[in-house]
LODO-48582 format. One record per residue (C-alpha): x, y, z; residue in one letter. Coordinates in nm, 4 decimals, decimal comma. Layout:
        x        y        z residuo
        X        Y        Z       A
...
//
This chain:
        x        y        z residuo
  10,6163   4,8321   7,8923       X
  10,3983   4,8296   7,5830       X
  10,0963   4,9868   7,8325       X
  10,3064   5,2123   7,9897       X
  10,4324   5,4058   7,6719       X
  10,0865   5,4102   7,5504       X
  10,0068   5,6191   7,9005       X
  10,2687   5,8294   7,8779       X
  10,1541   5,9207   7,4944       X
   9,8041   5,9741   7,6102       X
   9,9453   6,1988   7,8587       X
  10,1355   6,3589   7,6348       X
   9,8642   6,3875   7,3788       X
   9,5923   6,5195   7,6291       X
   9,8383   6,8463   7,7689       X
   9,9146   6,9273   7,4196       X
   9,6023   6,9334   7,3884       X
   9,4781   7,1410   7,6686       X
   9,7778   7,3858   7,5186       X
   9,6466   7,4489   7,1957       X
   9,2707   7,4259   7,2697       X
   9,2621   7,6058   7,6024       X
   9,4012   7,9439   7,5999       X
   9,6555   8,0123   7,8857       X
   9,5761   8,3939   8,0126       X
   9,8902   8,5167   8,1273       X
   9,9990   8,6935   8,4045       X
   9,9714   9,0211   8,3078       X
   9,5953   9,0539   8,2799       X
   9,3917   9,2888   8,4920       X
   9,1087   9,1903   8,6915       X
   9,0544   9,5030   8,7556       X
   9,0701   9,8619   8,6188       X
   9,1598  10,0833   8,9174       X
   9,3096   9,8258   9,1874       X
   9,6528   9,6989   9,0685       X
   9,7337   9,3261   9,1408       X
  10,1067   9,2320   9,2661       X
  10,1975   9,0303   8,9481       X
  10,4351   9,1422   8,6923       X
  10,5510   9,0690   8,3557       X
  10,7636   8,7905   8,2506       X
  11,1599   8,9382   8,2166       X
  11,1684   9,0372   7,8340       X
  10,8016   9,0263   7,8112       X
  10,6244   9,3828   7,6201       X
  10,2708   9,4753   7,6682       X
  10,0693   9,7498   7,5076       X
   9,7942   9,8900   7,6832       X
   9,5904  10,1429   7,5708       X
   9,3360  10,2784   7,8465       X
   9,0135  10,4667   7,7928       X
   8,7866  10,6413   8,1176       X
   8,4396  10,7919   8,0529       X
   8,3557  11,0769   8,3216       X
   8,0099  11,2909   8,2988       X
   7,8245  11,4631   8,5436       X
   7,9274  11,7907   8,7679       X
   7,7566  12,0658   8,9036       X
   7,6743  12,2011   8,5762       X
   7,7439  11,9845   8,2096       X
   8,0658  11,8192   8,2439       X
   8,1616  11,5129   7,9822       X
   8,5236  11,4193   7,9956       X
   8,7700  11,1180   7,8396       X
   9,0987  11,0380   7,9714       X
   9,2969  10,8455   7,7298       X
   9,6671  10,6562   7,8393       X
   9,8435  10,4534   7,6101       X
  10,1147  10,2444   7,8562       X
  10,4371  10,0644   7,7005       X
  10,5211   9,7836   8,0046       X
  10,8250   9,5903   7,9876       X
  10,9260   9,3197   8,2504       X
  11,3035   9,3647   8,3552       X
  11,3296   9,0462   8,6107       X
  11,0935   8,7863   8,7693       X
  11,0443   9,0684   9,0312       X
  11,0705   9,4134   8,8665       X
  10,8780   9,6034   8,6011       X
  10,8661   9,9280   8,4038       X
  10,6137  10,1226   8,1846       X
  10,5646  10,4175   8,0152       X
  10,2413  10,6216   7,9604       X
  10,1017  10,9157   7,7449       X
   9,8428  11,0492   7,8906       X
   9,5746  11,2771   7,6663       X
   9,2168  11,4216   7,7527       X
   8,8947  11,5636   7,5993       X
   8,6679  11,8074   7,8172       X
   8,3098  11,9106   7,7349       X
   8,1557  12,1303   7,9919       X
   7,9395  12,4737   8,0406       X
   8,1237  12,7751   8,1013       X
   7,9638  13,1580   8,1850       X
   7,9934  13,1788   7,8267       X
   7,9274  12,8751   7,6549       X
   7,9473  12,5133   7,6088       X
   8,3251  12,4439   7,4928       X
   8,5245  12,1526   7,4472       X
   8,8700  12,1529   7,4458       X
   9,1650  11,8766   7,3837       X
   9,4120  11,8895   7,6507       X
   9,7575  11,6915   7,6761       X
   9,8469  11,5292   8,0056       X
  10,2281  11,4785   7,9997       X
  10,3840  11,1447   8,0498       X
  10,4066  10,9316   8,3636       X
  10,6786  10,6554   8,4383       X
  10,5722  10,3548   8,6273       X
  10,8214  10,1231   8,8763       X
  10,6374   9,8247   9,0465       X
  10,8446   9,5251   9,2576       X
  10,6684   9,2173   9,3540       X
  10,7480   9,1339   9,7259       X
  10,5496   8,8375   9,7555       X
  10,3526   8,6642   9,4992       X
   9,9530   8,5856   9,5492       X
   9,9504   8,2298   9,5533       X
  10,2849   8,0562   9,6897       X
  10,2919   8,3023   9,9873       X
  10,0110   8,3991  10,2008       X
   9,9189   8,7306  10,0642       X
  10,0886   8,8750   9,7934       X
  10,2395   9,2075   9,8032       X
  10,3882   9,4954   9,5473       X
  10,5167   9,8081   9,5729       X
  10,4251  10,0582   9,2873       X
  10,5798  10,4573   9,2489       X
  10,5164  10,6713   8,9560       X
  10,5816  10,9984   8,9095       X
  10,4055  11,2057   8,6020       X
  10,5200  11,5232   8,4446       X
  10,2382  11,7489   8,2277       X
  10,3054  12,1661   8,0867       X
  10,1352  12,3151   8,4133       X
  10,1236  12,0132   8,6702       X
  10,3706  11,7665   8,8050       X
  10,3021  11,4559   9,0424       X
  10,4284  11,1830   9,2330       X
  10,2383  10,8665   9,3113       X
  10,3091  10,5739   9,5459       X
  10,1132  10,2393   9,6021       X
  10,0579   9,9364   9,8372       X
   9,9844   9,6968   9,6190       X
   9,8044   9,3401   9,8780       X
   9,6056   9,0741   9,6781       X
   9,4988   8,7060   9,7515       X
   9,4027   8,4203   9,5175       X
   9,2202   8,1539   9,7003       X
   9,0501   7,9060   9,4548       X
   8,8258   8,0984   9,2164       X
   8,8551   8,4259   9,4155       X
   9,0847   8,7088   9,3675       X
   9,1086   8,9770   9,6091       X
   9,3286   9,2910   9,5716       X
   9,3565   9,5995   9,8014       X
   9,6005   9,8846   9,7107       X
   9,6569  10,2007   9,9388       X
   9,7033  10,5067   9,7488       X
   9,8949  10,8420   9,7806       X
   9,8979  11,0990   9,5848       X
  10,1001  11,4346   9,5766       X
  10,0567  11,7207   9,2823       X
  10,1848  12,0558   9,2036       X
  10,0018  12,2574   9,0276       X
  10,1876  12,5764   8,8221       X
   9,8574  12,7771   8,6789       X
  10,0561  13,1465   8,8446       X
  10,4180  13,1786   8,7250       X
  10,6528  13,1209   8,9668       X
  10,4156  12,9684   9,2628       X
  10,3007  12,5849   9,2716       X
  10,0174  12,4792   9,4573       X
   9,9672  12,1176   9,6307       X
   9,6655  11,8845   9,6126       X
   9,7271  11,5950   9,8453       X
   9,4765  11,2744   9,7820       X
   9,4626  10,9140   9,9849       X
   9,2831  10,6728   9,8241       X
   9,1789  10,3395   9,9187       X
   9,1083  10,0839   9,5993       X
   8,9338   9,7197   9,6489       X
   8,8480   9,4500   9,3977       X
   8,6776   9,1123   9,4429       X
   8,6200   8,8663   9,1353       X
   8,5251   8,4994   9,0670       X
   8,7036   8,3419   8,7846       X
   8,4393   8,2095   8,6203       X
   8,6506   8,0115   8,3621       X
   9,0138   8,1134   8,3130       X
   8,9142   8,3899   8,0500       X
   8,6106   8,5044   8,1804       X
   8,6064   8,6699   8,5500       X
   8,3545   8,9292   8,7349       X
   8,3056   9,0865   9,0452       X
   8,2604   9,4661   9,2459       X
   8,5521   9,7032   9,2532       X
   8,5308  10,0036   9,4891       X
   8,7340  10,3069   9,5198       X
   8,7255  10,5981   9,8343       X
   8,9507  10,9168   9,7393       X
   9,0279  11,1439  10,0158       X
   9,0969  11,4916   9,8950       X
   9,3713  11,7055  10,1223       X
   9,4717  12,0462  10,0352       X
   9,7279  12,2691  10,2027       X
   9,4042  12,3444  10,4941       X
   9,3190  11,9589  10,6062       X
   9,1208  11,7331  10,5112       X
   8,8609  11,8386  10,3037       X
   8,6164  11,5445  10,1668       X
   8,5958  11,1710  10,0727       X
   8,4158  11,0460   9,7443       X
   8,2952  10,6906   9,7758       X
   8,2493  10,4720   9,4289       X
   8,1541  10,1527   9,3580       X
   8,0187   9,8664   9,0865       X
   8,0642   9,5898   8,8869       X
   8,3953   9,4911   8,6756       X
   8,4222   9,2217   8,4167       X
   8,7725   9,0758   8,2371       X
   8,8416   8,8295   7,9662       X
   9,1255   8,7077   7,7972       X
   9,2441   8,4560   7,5328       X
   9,6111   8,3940   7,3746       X
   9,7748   8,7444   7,3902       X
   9,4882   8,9936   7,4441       X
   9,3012   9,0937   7,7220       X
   9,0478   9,3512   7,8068       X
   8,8563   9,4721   8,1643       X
   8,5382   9,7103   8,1909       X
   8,4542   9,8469   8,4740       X
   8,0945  10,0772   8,5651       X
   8,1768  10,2810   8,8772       X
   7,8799  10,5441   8,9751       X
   7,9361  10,7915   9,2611       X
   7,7850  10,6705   9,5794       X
   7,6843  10,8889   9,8938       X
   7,9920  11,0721  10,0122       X
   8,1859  10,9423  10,3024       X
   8,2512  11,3181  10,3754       X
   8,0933  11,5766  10,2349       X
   8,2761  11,9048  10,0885       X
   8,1784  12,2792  10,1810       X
   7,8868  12,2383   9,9653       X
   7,6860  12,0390  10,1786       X
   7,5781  11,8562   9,8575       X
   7,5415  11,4055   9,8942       X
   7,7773  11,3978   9,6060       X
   8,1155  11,5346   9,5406       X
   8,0544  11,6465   9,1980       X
   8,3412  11,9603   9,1979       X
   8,6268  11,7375   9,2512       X
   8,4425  11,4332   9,1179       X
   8,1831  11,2821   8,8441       X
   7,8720  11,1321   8,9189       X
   7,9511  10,8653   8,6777       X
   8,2704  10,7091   8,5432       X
   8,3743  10,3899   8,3391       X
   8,7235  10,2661   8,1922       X
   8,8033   9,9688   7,9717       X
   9,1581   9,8638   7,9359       X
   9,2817   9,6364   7,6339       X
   9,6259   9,4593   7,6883       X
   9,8048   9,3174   7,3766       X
  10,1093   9,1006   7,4106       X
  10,3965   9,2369   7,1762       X
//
């Protein structure tokens, strides 16, 4: 009896250990920055999330940083909601000049609903909508959210639409239809530490048909310890799938040659 007590204890002993020693990363980190995984938070649980994407290279000069700061809150096991600001800086060459200007970008409203979850069924599977609402621009934007974890891999695909109006003439909105395509493969290297390729392909279609498809790809990198959590990604523009009327390789009207984001997620 004696021995067995003393196993239990040292059973005990060792998971408390692993508790306080090992840092449990929760749920609600990101593996990666543009493709959305199917988990969500915790019912009661409150996130912050401040985003930050680098953009640079057009045509001519063109520097740009898109800024979202997202309040998430998880409403059941299945179901949860977020809010974002959304702000922007723009340097770029005009006929003029170089000018920079600080532009707000409205708010957005996320609702995502877990389906099936990534590792008790065989693939897991979300569904995301969010519409956004900005001064001169409105939008709507659904998701298919499918990922996998099979041992140290994690594998997430989400299928993308997109529909804007855009209100630059008074009294007439024009549409911009995209269809993007997000992937994302990672090894968790430790529980914190993961890294792997993400890869996006946005299909632009305006009111005349189909009109080009940017390709971008390269590496991502996540870590996360107790109740923070943070994911860089490096995506450069790669060959066009389909090029626009300009004949160029690159789609650099619609599209930088170069862009980067790093999102930080703080447990509240």
């Amino acid at each position: 009896m004696k021995r067995v007590r003393a196993a239990g204890f040292i059973s005990f002993f060792c998971l408390a250990s692993v508790s306080l020693y090992c840092p449990r990363v929760d749920a609600s980190q990101r593996r990666f920055t543009y493709t959305y995984g199917s988990d969500v938070l915790n019912p009661g649980a409150l996130e912050l999330e401040p985003w930050t994407t680098f953009r640079v290279g057009r045509d001519a000069f063109y520097s740009r940083l898109d800024h979202r700061l997202e309040f998430e809150v998880g409403l059941t096991d299945r179901l949860q909601t977020a809010w974002y600001f959304n702000f922007r800086s723009v340097t770029e060459d005009t006929d003029a000049a170089r000018v920079t200007a600080f532009e707000w970008g409205g708010v957005s409203w996320e609702w995502k609903y877990k389906v099936l979850d990534s590792v008790a069924d065989p693939i897991g599977l979300a569904l995301y909508f969010e519409p956004s609402f900005a001064p001169h621009e409105s939008e709507l934007e659904a998701k298919l959210i499918f990922d996998k974890r099979i041992g140290n891999f994690y594998a997430a695909v989400n299928t993308v639409f997109e529909h804007e109006w855009v209100y630059e003439n008074k009294g007439k909105a024009e549409r911009e239809i995209a269809i993007e395509l997000d992937l994302g493969l990672t090894y968790l290297i430790t529980s914190e530490l993961s890294a792997g390729v993400e890869a996006r392909n946005r299909n632009f279609v305006p009111e005349g048909g189909f009109a080009s498809s940017a390709l971008f790809a390269g590496p991502v990198v996540s870590y996360g310890t107790g109740r923070w959590w943070a994911t860089l990604s490096a995506l450069p523009q790669l060959p066009a799938l389909k090029k626009n009327d300009t004949g160029s390789t690159f789609i650099l009207d619609e599209h930088e040659r170069f862009n980067a984001r790093l999102l930080f997620g703080m447990q509240l």
